[in-house]
PyMOL commands that place a pseudoatom at each C-alpha (Angstrom):
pseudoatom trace, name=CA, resn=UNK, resi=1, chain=A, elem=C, hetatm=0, pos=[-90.402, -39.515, 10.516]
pseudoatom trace, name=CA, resn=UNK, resi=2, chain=A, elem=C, hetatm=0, pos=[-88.821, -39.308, 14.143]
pseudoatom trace, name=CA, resn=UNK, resi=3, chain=A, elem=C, hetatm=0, pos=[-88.972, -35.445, 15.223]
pseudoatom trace, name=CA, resn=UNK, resi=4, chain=A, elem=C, hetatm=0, pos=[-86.537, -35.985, 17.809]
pseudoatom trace, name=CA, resn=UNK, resi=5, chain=A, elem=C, hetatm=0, pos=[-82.790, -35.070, 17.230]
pseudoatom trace, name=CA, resn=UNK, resi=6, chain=A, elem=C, hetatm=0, pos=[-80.132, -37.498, 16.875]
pseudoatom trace, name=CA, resn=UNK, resi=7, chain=A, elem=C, hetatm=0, pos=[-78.092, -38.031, 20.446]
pseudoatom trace, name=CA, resn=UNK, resi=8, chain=A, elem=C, hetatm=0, pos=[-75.064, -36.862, 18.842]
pseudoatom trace, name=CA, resn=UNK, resi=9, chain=A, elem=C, hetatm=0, pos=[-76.961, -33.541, 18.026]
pseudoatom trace, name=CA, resn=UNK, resi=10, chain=A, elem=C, hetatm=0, pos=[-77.626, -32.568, 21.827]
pseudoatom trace, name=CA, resn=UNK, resi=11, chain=A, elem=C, hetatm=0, pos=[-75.474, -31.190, 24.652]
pseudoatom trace, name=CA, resn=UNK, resi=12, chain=A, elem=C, hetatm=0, pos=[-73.780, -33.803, 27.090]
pseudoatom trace, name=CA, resn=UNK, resi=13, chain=A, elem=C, hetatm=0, pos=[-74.670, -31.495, 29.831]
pseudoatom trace, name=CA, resn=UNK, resi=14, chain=A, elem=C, hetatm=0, pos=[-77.493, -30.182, 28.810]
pseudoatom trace, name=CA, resn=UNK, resi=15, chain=A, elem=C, hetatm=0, pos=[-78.803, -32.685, 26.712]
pseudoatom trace, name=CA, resn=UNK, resi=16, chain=A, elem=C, hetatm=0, pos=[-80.650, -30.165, 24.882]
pseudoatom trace, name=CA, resn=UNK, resi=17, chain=A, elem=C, hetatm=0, pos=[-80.073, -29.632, 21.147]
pseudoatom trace, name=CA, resn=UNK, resi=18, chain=A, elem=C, hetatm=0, pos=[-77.236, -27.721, 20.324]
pseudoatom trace, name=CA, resn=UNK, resi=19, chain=A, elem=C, hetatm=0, pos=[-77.107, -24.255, 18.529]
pseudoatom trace, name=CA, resn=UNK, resi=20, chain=A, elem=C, hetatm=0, pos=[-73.529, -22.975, 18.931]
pseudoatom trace, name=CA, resn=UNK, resi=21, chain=A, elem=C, hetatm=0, pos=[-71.225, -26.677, 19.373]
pseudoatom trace, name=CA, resn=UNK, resi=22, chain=A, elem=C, hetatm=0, pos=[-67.756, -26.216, 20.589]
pseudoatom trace, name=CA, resn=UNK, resi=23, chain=A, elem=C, hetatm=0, pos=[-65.315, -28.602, 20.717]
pseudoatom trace, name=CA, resn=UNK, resi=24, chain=A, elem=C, hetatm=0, pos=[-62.734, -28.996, 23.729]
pseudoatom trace, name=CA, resn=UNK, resi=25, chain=A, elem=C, hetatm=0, pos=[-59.174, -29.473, 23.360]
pseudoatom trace, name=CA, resn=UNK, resi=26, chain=A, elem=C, hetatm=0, pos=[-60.134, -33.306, 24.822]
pseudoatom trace, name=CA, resn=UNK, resi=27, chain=A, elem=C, hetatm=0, pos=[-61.812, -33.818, 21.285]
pseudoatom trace, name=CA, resn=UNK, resi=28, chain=A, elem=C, hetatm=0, pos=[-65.256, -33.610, 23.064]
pseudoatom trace, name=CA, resn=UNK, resi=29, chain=A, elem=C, hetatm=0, pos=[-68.363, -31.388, 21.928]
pseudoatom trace, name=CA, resn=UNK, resi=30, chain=A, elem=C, hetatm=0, pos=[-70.448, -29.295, 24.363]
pseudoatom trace, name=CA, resn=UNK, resi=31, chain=A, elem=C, hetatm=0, pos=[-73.284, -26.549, 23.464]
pseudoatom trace, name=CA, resn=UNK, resi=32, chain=A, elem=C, hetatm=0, pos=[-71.211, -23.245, 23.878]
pseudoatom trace, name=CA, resn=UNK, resi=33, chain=A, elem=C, hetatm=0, pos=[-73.644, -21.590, 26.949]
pseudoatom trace, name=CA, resn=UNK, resi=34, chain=A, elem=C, hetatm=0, pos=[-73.396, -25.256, 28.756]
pseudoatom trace, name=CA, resn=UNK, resi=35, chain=A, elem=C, hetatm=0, pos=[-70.004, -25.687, 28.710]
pseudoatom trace, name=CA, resn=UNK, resi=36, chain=A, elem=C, hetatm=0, pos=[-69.159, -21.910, 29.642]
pseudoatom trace, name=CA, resn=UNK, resi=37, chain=A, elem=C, hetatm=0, pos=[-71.510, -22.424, 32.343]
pseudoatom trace, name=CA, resn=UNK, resi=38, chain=A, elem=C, hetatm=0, pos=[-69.152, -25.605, 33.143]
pseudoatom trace, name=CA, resn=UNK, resi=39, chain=A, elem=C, hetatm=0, pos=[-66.481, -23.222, 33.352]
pseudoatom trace, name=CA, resn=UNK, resi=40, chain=A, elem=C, hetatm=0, pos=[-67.793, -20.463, 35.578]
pseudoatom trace, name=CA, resn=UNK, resi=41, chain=A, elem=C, hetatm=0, pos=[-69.109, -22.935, 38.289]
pseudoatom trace, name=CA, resn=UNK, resi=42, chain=A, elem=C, hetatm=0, pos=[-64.779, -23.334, 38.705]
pseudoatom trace, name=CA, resn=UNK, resi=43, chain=A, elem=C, hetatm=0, pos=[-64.923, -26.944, 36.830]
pseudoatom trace, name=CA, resn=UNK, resi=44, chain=A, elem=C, hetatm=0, pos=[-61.924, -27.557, 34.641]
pseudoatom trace, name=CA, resn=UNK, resi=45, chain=A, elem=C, hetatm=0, pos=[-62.073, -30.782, 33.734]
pseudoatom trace, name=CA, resn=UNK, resi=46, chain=A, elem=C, hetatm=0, pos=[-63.629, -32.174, 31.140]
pseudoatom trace, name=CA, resn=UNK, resi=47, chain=A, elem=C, hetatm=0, pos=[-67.839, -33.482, 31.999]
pseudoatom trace, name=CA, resn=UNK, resi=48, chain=A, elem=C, hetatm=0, pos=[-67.700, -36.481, 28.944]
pseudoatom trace, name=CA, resn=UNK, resi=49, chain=A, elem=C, hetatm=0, pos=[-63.658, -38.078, 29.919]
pseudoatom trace, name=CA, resn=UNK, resi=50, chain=A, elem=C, hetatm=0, pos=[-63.137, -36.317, 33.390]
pseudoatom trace, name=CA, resn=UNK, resi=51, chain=A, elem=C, hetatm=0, pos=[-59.506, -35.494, 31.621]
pseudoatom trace, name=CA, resn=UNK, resi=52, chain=A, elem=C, hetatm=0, pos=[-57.964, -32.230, 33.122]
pseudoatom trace, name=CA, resn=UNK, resi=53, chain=A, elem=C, hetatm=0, pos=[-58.216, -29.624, 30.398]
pseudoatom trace, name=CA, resn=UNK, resi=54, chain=A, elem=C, hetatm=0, pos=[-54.650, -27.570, 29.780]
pseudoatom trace, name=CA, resn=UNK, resi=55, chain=A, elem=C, hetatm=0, pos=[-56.634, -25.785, 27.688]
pseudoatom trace, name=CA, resn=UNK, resi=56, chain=A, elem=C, hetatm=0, pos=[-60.138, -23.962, 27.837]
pseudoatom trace, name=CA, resn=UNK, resi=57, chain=A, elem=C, hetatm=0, pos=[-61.093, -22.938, 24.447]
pseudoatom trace, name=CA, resn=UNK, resi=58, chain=A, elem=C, hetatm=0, pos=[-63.418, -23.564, 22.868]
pseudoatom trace, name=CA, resn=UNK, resi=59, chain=A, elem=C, hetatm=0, pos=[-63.094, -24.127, 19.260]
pseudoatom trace, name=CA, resn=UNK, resi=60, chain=A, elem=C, hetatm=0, pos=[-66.482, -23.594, 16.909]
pseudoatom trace, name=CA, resn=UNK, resi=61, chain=A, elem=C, hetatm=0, pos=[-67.591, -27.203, 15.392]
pseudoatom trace, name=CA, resn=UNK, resi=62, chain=A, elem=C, hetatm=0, pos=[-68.876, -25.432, 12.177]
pseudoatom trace, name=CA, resn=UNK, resi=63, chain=A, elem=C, hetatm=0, pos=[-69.610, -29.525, 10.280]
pseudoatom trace, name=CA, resn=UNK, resi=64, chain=A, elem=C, hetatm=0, pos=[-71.833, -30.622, 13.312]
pseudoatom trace, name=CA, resn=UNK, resi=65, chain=A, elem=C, hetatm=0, pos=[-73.574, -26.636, 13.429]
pseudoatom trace, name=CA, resn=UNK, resi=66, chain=A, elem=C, hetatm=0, pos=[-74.355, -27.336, 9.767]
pseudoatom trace, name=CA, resn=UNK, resi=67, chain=A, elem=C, hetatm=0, pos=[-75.617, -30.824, 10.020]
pseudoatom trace, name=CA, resn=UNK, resi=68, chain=A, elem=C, hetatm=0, pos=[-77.669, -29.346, 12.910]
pseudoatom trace, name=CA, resn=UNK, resi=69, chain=A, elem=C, hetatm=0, pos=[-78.953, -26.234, 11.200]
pseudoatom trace, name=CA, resn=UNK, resi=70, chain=A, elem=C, hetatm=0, pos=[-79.677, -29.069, 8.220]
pseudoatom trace, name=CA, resn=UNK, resi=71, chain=A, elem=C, hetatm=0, pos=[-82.144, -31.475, 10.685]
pseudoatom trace, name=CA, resn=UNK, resi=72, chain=A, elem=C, hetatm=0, pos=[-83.876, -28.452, 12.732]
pseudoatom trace, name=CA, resn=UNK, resi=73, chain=A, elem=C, hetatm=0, pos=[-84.375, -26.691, 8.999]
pseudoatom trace, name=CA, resn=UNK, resi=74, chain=A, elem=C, hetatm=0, pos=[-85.807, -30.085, 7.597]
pseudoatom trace, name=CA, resn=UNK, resi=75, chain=A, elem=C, hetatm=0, pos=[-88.174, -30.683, 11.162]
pseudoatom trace, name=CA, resn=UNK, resi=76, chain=A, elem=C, hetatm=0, pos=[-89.321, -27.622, 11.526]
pseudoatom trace, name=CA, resn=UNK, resi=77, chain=A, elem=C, hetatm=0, pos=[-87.394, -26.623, 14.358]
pseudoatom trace, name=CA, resn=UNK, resi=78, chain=A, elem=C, hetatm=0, pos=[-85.933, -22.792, 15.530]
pseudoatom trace, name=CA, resn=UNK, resi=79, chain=A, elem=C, hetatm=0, pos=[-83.025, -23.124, 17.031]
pseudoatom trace, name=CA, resn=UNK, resi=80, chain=A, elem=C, hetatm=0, pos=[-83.478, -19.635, 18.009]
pseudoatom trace, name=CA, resn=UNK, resi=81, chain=A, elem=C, hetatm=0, pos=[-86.022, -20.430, 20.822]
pseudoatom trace, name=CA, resn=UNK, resi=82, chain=A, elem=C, hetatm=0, pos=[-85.506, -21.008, 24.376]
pseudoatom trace, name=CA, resn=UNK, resi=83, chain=A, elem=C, hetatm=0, pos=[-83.099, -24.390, 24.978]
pseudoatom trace, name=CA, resn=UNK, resi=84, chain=A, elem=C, hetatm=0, pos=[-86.715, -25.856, 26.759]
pseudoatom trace, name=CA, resn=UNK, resi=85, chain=A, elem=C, hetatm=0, pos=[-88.569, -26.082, 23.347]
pseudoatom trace, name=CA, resn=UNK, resi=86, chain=A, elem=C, hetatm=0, pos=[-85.751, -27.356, 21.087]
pseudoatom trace, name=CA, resn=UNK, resi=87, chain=A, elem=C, hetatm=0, pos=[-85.081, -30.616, 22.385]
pseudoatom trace, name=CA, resn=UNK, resi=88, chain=A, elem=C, hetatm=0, pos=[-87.702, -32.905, 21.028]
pseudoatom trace, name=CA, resn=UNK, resi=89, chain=A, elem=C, hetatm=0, pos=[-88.776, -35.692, 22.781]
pseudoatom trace, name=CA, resn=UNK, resi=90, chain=A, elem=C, hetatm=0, pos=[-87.286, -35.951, 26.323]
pseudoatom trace, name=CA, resn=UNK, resi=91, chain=A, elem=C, hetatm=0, pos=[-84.478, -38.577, 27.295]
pseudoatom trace, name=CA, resn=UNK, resi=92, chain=A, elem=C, hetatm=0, pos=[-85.639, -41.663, 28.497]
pseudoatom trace, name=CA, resn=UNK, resi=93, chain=A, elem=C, hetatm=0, pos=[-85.182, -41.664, 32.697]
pseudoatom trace, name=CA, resn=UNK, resi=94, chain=A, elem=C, hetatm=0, pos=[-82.207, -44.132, 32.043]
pseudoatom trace, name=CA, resn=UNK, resi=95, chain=A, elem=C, hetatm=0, pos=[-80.033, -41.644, 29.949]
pseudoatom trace, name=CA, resn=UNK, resi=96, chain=A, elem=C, hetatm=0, pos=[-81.054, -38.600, 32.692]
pseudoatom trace, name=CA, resn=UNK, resi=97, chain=A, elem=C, hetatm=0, pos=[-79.658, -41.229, 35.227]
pseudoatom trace, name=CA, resn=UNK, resi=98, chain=A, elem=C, hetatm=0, pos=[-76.613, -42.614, 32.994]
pseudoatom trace, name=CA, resn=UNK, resi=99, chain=A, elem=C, hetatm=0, pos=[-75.795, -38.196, 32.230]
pseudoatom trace, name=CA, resn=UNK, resi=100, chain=A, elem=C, hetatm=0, pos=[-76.485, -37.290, 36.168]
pseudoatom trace, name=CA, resn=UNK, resi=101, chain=A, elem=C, hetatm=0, pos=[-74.468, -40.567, 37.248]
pseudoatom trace, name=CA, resn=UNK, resi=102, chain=A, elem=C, hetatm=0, pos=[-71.442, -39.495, 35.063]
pseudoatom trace, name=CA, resn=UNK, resi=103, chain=A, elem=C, hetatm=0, pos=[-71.742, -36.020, 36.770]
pseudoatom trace, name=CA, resn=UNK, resi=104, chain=A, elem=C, hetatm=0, pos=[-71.819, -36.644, 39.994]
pseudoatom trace, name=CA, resn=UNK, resi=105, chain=A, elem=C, hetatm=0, pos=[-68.463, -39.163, 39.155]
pseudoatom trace, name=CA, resn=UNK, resi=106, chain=A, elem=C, hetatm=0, pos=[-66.582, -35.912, 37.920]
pseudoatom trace, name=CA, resn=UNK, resi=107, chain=A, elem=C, hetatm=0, pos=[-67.220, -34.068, 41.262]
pseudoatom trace, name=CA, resn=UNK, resi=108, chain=A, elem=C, hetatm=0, pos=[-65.693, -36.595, 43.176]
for i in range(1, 108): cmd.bond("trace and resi %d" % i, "trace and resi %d" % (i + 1))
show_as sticks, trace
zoom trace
């Protein structure tokens, strides 16, 4: 059985695994410390569509929290520890690349 969580379980930003999902008003889904960090750095546009948010709340995503709380409860995993031991197996240096190269396209 693969211990490490599904993609769509971690943080586009952070690409840790997410214990408190939010979704945008862009449709998108950030870790709720990430994407408030997002915020406070003056950034208000959105990291995954670079689309101009109107809006910055941040609505809970209570079906992706449960199917979270579901996997970490099945491997073993506390999602109340520290982000750095919750993300399983590291991303490959392509996705850090693809994640940093969409980044650095937003600040520009």
């Amino acid at each position: 059985m693969d211990s490490a969580p599904p993609d769509d379980f971690r943080c586009p930003i952070s690409l840790e695994l997410m214990s408190d999902p939010v979704i945008l008003c862009t449709g998108q889904t950030y870790d709720r410390s990430s994407i408030q960090r997002w915020f406070e750095s003056g950034k208000r546009i959105c990291p995954n569509t670079t689309m101009p948010l109107h809006d910055t709340r941040l609505i809970p995503n209570y079906a992706l929290r449960s199917l979270i709380s579901q996997w970490a409860q099945t491997h073993g995993v506390d999602l109340k520890r520290p982000a750095a031991g919750r993300h399983g197996s590291p991303p490959s240096g392509h996705e850090t690349l693809q994640k940093l190269k969409q980044t650095l396209e937003t600040l520009v």
